[in-house]
N, C-alpha and C positions, 0 to 999 in steps of 0.2 A: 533315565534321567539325563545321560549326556546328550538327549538330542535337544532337547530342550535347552542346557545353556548353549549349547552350540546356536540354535535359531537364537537364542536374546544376541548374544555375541554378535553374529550378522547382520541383525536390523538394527543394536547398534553402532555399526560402520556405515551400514546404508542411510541412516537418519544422520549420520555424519556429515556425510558427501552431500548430501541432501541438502542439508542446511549451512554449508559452506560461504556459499556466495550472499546467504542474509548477515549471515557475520563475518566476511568481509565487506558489505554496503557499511555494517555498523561500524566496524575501525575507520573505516576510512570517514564516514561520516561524521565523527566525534576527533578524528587526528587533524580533519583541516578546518576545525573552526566553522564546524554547522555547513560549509559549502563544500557536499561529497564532488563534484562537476565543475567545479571553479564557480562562477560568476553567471548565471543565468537570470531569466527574468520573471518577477517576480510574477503569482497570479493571482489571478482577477484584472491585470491592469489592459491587459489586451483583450477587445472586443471576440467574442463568441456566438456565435449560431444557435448552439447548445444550451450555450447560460441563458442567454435571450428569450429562445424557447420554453426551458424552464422555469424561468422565471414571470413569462406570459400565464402560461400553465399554470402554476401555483397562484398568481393572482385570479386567475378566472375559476379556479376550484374555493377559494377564501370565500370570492363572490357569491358561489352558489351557497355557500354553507354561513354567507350571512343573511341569506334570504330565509333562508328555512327559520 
C-alpha cells in the first residue's frame, strides 16, 4: 500500500508543476486589471484572411442549407 501513496504523492507534484504557469496567467491576469500583457489590441478590429474565409464559408454553407 505504500507504493501506492507514494505514486498519488508524485503526480501530485507533477500536476503541480504542470499546472503552474495557468495559475500564474490567472494572478497576473486578475492583479492587473483584466490586462495580463499591458495594452494590446483588441479583436476582431483588425482585418483577417481567416475570418474572411470563415466567414465566406459559413455564408455559402447557410446558403445551401436554405435551399434544401
Amino acid at each position: 500500500m505504500g507504493g501506492v501513496t507514494e505514486l498519488f504523492v508524485v503526480m501530485i507534484l507533477i500536476a503541480a508543476f504542470a499546472f503552474a504557469p495557468l495559475g500564474y496567467f490567472i494572478y497576473r491576469f486578475t492583479k492587473a486589471s483584466d490586462k495580463p500583457f499591458g495594452e494590446i489590441e483588441p479583436h476582431g478590429d483588425s482585418p483577417s484572411m481567416v475570418n474572411d474565409f470563415a466567414e465566406k464559408a459559413i455564408k455559402y454553407f447557410q446558403g445551401l442549407l436554405a435551399k434544401k
